[in-house]
C-alpha positions, 0 to 999 in steps of 0.5 A: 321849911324848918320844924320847930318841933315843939308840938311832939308826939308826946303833947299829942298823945297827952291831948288825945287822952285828955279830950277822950276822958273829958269829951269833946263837949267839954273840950269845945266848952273850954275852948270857948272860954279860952279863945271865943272867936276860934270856938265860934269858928269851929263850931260853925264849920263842924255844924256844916261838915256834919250836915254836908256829911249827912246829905251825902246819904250814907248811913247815918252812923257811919256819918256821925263816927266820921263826924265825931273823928273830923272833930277829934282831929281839930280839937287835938290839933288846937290843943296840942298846939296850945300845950305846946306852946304853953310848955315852951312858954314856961320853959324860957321863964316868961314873966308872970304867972303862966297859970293864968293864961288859961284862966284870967282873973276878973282884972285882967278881962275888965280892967 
């Protein structure tokens, strides 16, 4: 199957850094205005990794470093692949301001 490609390495590293510098909290936080029902998911299949994690009876902070990597993964992978699809938006000039597709105005969500 083809690549399309857009989600480089660049866009990777670019999410990567973003998420340490504002914290996965934060991170998830945005997700969830954004896209609630993908935020829900995640956080309920990150709640359940991290309680299968913790009964295996390993050490409780070799747990939590395999948690908080399983959760780096997935919020890179989201928001890279949103980013990446965001530049590619702006780059065939869709109509309409794309900055608001992160931040809809009250009229666009109650019309």
């Amino acid at each position: 199957m083809a690549s399309d490609q857009h989600v480089t390495s660049k866009i990777i590293l670019q999410t990567l850094l973003e998420l340490q510098r504002q914290g996965s909290t934060a991170s998830l936080e945005q997700l969830e205005q954004l896209e609630p029902d993908l935020a829900c998911f995640v956080m309920e299949r990150l709640g359940e990794v991290h309680r299968r994690l913790l009964n295996l009876g390993g050490k409780p902070k070799a747990s939590q470093r395999l948690y908080h990597q399983i959760e780096e993964l997935i919020l890179v992978c989201i928001q890279a692949q949103r980013l990446s699809h965001y530049q590619l938006w702006q780059d065939q000039q869709v109509q309409g301001p794309l900055d608001k597709l992160d931040s809809p105005s009250d009229e666009q969500l109650h019309p």
